[in-house]
Each structure stands twice: as C-alpha cells, then as structure tokens.
SEBA-301567 format. One record per atom (N, C-alpha, C): residue in one letter; x, y, z; residue number from 1. Coordinates in nm, 2 decimals. Example, Ala and Ser with C-alpha at 12.3 -4.5 7.8 and 13.67 -1.06 7.14 Angstrom:
<rs>
> a  1.32  -0.57  0.78  1
> a  1.23  -0.45  0.78  1
> a  1.32  -0.33  0.78  1
> s  1.28  -0.22  0.71  2
> s  1.37  -0.11  0.71  2
> s  1.29  0.00  0.79  2
</rs>
This chain:
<rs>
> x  0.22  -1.55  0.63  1
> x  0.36  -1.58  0.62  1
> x  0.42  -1.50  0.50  1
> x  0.51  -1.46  0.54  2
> x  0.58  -1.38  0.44  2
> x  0.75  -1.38  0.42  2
> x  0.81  -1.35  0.27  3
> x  0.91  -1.40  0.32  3
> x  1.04  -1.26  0.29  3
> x  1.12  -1.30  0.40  4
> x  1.18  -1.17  0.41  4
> x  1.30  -1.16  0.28  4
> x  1.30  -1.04  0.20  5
> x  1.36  -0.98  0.10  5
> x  1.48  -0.88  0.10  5
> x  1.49  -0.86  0.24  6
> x  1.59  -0.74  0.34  6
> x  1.69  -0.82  0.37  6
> x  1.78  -0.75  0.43  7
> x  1.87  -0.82  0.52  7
> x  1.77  -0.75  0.66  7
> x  1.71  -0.65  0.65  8
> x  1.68  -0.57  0.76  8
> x  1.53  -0.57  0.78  8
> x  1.51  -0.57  0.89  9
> x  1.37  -0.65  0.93  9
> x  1.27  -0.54  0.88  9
> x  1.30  -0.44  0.94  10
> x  1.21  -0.34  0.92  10
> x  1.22  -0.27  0.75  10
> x  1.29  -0.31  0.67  11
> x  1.29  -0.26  0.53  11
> x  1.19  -0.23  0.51  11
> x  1.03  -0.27  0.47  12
> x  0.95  -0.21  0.42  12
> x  0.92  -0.11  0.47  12
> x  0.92  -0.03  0.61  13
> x  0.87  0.06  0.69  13
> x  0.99  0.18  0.65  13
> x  1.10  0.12  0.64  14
> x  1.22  0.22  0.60  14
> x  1.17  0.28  0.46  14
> x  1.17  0.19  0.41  15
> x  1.14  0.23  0.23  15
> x  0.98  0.32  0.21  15
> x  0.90  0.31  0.35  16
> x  0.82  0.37  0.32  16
> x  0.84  0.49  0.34  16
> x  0.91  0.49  0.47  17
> x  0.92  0.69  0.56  17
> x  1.00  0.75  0.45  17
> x  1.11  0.68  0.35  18
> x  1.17  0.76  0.28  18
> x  1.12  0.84  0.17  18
> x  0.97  0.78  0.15  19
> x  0.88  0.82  0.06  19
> x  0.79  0.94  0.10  19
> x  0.74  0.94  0.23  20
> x  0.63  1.04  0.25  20
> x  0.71  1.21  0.29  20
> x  0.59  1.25  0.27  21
> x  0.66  1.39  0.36  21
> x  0.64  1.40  0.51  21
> x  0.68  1.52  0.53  22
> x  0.67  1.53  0.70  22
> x  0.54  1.53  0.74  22
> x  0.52  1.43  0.85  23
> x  0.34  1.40  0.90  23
> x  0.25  1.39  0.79  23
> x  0.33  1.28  0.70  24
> x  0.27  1.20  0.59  24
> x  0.20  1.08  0.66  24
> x  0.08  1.06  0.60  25
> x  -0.04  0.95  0.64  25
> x  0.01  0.82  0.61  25
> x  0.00  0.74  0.62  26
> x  -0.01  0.57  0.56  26
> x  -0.10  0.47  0.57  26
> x  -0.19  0.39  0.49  27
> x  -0.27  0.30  0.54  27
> x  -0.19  0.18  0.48  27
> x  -0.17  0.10  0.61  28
> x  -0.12  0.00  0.60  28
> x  -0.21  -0.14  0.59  28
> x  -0.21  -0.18  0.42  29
> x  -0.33  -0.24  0.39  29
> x  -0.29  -0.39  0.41  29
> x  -0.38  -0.48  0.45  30
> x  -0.33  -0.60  0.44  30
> x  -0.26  -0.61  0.57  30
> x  -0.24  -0.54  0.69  31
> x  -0.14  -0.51  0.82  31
> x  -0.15  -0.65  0.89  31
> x  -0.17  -0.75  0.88  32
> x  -0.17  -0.90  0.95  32
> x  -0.19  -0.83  1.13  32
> x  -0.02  -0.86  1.16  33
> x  0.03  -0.84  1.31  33
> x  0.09  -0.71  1.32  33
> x  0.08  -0.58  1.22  34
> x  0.13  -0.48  1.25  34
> x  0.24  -0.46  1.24  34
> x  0.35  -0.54  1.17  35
> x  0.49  -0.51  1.21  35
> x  0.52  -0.39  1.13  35
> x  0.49  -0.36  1.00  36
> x  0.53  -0.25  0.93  36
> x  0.43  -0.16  0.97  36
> x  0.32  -0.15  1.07  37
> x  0.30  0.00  1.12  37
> x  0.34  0.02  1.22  37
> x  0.32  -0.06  1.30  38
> x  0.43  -0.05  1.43  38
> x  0.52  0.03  1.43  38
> x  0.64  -0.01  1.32  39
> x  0.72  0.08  1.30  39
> x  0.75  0.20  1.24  39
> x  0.65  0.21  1.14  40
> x  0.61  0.34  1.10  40
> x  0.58  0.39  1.23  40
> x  0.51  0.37  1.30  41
> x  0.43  0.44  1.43  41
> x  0.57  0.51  1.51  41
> x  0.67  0.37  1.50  42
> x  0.79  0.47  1.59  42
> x  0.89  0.57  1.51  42
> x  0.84  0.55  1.40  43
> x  0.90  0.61  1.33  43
> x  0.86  0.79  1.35  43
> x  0.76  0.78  1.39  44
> x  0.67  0.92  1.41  44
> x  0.55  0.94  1.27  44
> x  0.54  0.84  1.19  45
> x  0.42  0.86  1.13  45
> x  0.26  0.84  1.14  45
> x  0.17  0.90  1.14  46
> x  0.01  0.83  1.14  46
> x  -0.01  0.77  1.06  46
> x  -0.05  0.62  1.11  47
> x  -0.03  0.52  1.03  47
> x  -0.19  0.47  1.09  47
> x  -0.23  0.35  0.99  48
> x  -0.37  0.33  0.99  48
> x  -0.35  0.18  0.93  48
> x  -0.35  0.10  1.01  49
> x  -0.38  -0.07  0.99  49
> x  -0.50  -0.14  0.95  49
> x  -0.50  -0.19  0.80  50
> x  -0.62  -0.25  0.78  50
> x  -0.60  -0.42  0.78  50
> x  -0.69  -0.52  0.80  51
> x  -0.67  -0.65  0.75  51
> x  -0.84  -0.76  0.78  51
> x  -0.81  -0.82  0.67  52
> x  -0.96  -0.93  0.69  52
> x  -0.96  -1.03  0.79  52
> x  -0.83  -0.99  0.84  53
> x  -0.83  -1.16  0.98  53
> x  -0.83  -1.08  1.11  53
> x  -0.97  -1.13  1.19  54
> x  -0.96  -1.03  1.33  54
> x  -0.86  -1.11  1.39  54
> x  -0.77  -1.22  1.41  55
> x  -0.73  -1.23  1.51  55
> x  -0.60  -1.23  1.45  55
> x  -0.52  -1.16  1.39  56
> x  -0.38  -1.05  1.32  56
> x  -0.46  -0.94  1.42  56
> x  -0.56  -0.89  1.37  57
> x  -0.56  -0.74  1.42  57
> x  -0.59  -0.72  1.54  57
> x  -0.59  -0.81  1.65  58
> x  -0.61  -0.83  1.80  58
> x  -0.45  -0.84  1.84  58
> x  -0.42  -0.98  1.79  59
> x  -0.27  -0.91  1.75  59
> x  -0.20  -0.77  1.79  59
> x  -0.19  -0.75  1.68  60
> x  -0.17  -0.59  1.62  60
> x  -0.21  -0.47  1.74  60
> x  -0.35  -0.52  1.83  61
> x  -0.37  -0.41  1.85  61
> x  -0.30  -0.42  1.98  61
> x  -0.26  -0.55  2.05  62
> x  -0.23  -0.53  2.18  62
> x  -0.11  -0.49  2.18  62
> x  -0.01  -0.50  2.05  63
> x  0.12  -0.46  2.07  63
> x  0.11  -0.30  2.06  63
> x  0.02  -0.22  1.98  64
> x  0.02  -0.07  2.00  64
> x  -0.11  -0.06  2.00  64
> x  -0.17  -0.03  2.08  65
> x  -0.34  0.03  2.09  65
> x  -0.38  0.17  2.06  65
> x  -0.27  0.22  2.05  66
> x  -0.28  0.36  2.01  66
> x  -0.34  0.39  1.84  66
> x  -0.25  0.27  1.75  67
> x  -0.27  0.29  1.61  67
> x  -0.45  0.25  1.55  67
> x  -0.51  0.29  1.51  68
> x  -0.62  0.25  1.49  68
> x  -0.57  0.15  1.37  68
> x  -0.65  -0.01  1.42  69
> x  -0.68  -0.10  1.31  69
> x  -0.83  -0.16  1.28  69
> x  -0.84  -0.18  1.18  70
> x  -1.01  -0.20  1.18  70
> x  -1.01  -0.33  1.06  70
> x  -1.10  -0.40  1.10  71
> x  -1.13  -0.51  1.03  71
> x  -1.18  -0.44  0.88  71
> x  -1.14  -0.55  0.74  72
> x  -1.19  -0.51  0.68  72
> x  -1.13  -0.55  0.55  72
> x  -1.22  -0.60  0.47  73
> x  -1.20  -0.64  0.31  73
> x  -1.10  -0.53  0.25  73
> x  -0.99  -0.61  0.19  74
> x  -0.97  -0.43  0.07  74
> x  -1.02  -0.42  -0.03  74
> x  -1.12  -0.49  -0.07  75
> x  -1.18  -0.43  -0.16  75
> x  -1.30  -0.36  -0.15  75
> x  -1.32  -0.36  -0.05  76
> x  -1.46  -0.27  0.04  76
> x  -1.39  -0.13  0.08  76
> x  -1.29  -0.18  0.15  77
> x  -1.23  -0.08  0.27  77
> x  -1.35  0.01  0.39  77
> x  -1.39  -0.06  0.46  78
> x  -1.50  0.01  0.51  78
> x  -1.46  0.06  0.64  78
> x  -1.41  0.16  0.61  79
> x  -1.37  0.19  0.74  79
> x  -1.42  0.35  0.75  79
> x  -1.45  0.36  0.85  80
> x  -1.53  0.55  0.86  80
> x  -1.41  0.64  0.79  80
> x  -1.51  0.75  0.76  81
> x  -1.49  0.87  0.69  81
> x  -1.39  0.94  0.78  81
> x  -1.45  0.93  0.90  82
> x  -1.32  1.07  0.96  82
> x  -1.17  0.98  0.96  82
> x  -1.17  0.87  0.99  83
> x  -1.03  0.78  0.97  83
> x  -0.93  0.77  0.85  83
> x  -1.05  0.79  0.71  84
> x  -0.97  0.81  0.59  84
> x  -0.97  0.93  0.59  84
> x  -1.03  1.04  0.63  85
> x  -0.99  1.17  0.63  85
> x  -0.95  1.25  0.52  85
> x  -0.86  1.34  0.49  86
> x  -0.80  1.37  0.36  86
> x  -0.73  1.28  0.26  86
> x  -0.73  1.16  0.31  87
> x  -0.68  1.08  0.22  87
> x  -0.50  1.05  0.29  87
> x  -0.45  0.97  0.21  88
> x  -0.33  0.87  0.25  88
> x  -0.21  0.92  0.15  88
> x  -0.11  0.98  0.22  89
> x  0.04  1.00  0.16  89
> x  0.08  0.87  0.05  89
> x  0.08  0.73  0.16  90
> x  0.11  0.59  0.10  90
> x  0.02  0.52  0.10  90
> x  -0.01  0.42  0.05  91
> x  -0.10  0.26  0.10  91
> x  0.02  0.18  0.09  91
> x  0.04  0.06  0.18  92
> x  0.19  -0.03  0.17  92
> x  0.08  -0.14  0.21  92
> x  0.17  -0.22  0.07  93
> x  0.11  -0.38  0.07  93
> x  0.23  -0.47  0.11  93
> x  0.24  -0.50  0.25  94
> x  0.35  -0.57  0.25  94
> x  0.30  -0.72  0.27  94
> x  0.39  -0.81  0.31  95
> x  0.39  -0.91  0.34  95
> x  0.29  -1.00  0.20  95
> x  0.33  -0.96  0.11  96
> x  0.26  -1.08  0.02  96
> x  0.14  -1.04  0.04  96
> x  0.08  -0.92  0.07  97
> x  -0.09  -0.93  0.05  97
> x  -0.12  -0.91  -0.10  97
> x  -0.07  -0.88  -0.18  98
> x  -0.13  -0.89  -0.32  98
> x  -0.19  -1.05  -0.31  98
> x  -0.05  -1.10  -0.32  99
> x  -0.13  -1.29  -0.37  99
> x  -0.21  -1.33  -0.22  99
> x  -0.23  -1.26  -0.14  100
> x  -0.33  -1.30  -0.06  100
> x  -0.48  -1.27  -0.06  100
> x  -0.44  -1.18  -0.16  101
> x  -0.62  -1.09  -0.19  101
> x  -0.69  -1.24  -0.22  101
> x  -0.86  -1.21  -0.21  102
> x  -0.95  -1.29  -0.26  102
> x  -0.92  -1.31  -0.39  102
> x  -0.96  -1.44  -0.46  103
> x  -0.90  -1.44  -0.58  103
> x  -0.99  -1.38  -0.69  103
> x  -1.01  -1.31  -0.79  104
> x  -1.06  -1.22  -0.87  104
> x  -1.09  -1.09  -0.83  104
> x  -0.99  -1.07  -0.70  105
> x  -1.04  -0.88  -0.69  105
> x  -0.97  -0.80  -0.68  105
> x  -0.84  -0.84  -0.72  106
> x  -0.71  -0.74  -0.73  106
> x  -0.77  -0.61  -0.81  106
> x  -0.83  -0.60  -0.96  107
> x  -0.88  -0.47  -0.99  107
> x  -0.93  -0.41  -0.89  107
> x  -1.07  -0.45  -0.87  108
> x  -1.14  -0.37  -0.67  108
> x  -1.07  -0.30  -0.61  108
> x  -0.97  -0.37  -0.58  109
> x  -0.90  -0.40  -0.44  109
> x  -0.79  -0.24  -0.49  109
> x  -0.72  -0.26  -0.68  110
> x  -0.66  -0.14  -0.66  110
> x  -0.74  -0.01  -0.67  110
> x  -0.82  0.01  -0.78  111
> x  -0.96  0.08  -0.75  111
> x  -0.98  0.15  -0.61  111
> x  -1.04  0.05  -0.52  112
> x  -1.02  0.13  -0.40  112
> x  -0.91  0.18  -0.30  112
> x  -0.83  0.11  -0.32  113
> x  -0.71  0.20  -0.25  113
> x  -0.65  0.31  -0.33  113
> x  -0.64  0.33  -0.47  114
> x  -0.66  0.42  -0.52  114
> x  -0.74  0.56  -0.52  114
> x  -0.88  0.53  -0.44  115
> x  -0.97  0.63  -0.39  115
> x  -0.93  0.70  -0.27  115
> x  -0.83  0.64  -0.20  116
> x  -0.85  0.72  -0.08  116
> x  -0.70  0.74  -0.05  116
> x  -0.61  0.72  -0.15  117
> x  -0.48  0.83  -0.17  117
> x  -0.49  0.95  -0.21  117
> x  -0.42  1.08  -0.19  118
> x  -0.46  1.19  -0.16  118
> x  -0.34  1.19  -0.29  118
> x  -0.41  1.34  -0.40  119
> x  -0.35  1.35  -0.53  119
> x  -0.20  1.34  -0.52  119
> x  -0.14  1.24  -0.61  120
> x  0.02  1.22  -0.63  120
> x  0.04  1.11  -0.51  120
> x  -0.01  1.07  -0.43  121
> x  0.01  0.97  -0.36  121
> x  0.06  0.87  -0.40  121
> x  0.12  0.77  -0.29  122
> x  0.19  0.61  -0.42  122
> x  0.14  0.51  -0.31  122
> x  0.13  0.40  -0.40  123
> x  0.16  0.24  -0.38  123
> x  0.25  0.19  -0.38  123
> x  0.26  0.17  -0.26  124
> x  0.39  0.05  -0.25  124
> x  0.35  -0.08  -0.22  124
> x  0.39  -0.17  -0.31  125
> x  0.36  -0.30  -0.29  125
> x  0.47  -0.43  -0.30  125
> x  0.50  -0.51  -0.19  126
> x  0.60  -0.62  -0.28  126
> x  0.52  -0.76  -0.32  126
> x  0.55  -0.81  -0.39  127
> x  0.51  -0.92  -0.46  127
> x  0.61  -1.00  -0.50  127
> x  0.58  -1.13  -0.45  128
> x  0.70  -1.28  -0.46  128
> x  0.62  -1.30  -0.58  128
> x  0.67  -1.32  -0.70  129
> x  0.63  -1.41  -0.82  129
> x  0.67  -1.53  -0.87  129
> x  0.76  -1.62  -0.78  130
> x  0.76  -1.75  -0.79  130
> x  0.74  -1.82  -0.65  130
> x  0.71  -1.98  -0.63  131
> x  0.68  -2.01  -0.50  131
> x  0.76  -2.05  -0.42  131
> x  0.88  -2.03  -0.42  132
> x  1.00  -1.99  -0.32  132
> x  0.95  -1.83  -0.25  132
> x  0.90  -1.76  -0.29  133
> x  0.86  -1.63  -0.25  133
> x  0.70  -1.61  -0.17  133
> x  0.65  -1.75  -0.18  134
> x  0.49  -1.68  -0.12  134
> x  0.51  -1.86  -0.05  134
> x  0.39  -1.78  0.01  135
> x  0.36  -1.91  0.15  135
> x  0.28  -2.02  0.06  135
> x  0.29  -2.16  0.09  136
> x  0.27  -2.24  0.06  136
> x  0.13  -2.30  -0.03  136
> x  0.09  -2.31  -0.17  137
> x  -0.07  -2.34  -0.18  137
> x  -0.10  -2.20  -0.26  137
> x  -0.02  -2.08  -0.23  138
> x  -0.05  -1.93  -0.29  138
> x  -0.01  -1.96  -0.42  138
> x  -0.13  -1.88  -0.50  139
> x  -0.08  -1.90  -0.67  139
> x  -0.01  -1.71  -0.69  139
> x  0.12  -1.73  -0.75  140
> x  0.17  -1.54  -0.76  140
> x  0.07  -1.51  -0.88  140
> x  0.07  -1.37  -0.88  141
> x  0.03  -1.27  -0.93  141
> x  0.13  -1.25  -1.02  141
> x  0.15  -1.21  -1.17  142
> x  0.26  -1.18  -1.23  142
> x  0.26  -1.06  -1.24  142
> x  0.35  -0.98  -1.27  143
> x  0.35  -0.83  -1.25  143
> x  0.28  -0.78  -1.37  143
> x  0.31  -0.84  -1.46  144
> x  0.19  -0.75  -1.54  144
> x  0.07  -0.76  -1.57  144
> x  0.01  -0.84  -1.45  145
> x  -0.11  -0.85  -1.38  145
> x  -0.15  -0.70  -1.29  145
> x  -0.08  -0.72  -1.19  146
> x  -0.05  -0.62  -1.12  146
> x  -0.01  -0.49  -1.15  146
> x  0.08  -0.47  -1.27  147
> x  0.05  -0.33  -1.38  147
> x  -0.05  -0.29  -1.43  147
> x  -0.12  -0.41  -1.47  148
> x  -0.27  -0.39  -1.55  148
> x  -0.36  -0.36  -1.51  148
> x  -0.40  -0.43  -1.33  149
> x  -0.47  -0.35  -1.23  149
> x  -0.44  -0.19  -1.22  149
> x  -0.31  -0.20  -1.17  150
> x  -0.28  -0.05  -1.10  150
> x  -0.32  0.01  -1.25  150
> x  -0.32  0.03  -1.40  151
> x  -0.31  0.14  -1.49  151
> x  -0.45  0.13  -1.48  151
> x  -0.55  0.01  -1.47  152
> x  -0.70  0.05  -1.50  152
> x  -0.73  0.11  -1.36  152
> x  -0.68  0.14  -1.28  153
> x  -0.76  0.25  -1.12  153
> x  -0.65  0.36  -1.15  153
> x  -0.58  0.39  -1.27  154
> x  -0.54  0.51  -1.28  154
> x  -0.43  0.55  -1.17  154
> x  -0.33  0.47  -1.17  155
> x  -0.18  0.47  -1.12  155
> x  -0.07  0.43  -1.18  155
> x  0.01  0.53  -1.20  156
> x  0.11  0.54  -1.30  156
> x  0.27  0.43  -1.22  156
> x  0.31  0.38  -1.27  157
> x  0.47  0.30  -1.24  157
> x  0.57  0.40  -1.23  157
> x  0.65  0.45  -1.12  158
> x  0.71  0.52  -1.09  158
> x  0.88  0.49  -1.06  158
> x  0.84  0.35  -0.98  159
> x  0.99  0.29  -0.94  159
> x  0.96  0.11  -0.94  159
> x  1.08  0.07  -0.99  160
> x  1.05  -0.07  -0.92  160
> x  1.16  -0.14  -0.87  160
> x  1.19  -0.24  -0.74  161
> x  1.30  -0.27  -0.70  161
> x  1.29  -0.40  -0.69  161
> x  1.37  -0.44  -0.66  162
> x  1.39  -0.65  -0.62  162
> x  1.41  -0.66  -0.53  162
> x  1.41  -0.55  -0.40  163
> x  1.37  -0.60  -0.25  163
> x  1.39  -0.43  -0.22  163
> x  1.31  -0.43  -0.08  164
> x  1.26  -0.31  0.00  164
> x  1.39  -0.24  0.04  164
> x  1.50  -0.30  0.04  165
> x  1.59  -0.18  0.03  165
> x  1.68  -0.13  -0.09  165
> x  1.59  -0.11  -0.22  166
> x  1.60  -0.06  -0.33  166
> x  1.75  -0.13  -0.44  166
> x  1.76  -0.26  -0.41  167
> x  1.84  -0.32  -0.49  167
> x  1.74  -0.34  -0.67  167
> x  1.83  -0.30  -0.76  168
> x  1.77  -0.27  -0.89  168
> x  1.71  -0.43  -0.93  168
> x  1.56  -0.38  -0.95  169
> x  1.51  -0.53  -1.02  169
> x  1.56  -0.57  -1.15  169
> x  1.59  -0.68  -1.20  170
> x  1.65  -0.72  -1.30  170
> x  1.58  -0.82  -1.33  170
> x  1.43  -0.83  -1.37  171
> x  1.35  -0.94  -1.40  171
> x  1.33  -1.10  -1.31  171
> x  1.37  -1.08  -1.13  172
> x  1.43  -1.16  -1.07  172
> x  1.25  -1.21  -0.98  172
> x  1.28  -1.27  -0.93  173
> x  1.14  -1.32  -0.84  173
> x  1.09  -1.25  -0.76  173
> x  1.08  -1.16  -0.73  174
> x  1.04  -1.05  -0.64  174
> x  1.05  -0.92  -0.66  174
> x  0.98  -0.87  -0.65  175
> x  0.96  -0.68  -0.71  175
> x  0.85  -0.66  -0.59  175
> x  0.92  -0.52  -0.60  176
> x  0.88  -0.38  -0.52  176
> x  0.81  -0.28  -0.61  176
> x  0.72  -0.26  -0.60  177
> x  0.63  -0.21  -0.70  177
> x  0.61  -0.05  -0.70  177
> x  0.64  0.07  -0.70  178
> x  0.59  0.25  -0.63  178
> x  0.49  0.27  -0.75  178
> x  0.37  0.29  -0.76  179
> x  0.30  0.35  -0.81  179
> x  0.21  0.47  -0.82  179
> x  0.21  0.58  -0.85  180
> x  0.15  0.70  -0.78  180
> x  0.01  0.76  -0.88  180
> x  -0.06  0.79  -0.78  181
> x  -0.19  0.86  -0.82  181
> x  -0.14  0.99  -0.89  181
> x  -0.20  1.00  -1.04  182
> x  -0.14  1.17  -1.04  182
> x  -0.20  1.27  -1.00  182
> x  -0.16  1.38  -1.03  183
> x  -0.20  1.49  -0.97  183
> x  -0.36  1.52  -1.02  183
> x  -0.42  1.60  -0.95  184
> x  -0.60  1.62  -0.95  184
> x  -0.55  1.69  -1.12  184
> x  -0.67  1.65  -1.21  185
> x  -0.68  1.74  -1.31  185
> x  -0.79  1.85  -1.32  185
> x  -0.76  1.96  -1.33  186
> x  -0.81  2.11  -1.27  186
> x  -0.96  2.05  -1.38  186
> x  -1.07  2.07  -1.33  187
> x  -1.18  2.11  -1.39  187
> x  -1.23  2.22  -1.44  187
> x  -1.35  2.22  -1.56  188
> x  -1.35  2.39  -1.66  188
> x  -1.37  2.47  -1.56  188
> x  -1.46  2.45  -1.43  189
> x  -1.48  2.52  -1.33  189
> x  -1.39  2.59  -1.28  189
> x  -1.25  2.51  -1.21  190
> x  -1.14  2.59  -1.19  190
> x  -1.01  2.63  -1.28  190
> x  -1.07  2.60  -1.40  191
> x  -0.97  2.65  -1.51  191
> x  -1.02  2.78  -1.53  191
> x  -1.16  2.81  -1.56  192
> x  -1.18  2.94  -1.54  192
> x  -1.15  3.04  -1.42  192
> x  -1.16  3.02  -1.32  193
> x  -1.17  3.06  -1.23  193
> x  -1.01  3.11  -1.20  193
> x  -0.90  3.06  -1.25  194
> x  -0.80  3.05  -1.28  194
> x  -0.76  3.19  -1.42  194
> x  -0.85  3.15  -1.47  195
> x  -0.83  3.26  -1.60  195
> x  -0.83  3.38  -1.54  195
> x  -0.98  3.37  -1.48  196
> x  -1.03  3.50  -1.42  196
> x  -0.97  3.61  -1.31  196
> x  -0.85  3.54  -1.25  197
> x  -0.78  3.54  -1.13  197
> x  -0.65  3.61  -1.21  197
> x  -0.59  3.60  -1.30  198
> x  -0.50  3.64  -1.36  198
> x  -0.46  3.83  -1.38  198
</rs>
C-alpha cells in the first residue's frame, strides 16, 4: 500500500522518463504490481522489475510478460549478470519501499543498488515520513537516515521534492529524494595513459 502524492497516477514514471536519456535503463526496485514499470515500459523505456513478494510479481508479470521481473531481496539483488548488464540509468523506489525494506538493511540495500547504476546514474526514491503517509504498523525512515545511507554507498543529493511531480519540499511529510552516483574516478592507469595520448 502506498499512498498517492500526485494528483496524477502515473507521477513517479513521469518524473522518472524526465530523468533518463534516450534508451535509458531503469530497475524498478521494490516493483510490487508493476505500475511504475508498466508504464515506463509504455513509455518506451527498458525497464527491469525487482521485488521480495512472488505473488506482486505474478501480478506484475501477467499484466506485461514482456518486462523481465525477478524475485529478489534488495539487499542481495540476485539477479543474473546479463540482466544487470552495463548497469541502470535510474533505480526508482516507489511506493514506500524504503520503509518497507527489512528492518536494519537500508545501508545494504543502498550499497547495492548503488553497484549496479552506471557512472552518474540517480536514485529516485519517495518516502512518507509521518504515518498518514505509510501503510499501517510501518515505522518511517527519517530522511536523514536515508541521506546517511545514500552518502555511506557514495551517492551524492541532487534534488529533492514533496511529491513526484516536483512541488518544492518545504520540510513537509513526504519527500522525493534524486541522488546520483558520481562520475568513475579515472585511475593512475588511465591518467597516464591519458598523459601519454596528449
């Protein structure tokens, strides 16, 4: 359960395509029933649905069978190599999956989604931080919980909003989080190699 922050259904999927580039990747972490890859999918992007509950991702898969979804912890992410491939434009945490994570593995959890964004890539995540905002019995995550994960897996704060179609957060109960991986830092190997080329 999640609770809607939009006037417009599909907001997170919007807020995402406005982010990538053309035949930009997404792994859509935490995907329950698919709704925000679904529509990425019509959107025209390769999108890639992950979640820990098989029966969301049966769900998921009968409404598009085309998108590959695969069972799976995020803090594992175990999903084959050719699937993650060169890595992911986005990761999008919608639907309250932050406060749904296992409880003590948000670090992990950003850690590894961190690994398999491709250099400069971002996180997008929303997070209800009071319990008008998350489904019943859920304890929120405070954001500077959630800053403190994303800076220890080395992802920088880029943007942040108070709902998915970029209304300015003003310290309000809900934030949209963009976080991006920075760019690869050249090694002495190709710093020289670089000299040498000059």
């Amino acid at each position: 359960m999640s609770v809607e922050t939009s006037a417009d259904p599909h907001g997170e999927a919007e807020l995402v395509a406005s982010l990538l580039p053309e035949g930009g990747r997404v792994l859509d972490a935490g995907c329950g029933t698919g709704r925000v890859a679904l529509r990425l999918a019509e959107l025209g992007h390769p999108v890639v649905g992950v979640d820990a509950d098989l029966s969301l991702l049966r769900v998921a898969a009968d409404r598009n069978p085309r998108i590959p979804f695969w069972l799976s912890d995020l803090a594992e992410l175990d999903i084959p190599q050719g699937i993650i491939g060169a890595g992911f434009d986005v990761v999008v945490l919608a639907g309250n999956a932050i406060p749904l994570l296992a409880p003590g593995t948000l670090d992990e959890v950003m850690c590894t989604l961190r690994g398999v964004l491709k250099p400069q890539g971002l996180v997008v995540a929303g997070l209800g931080l009071d319990a008008q905002h998350l489904p019943e019995g859920i304890p929120s995550v405070s954001l500077e919980d959630y800053d403190d994960a994303c800076s220890g897996a080395d992802l920088e704060l880029v943007e942040r909003y108070a709902t998915w179609d970029r209304q300015p957060f003003d310290g309000g109960d809900y934030a949209v989080s963009v976080h991006r991986r920075p760019p690869a830092r050249p090694t002495p190997v190709s710093r020289l190699r670089s000299l040498l080329h000059r």
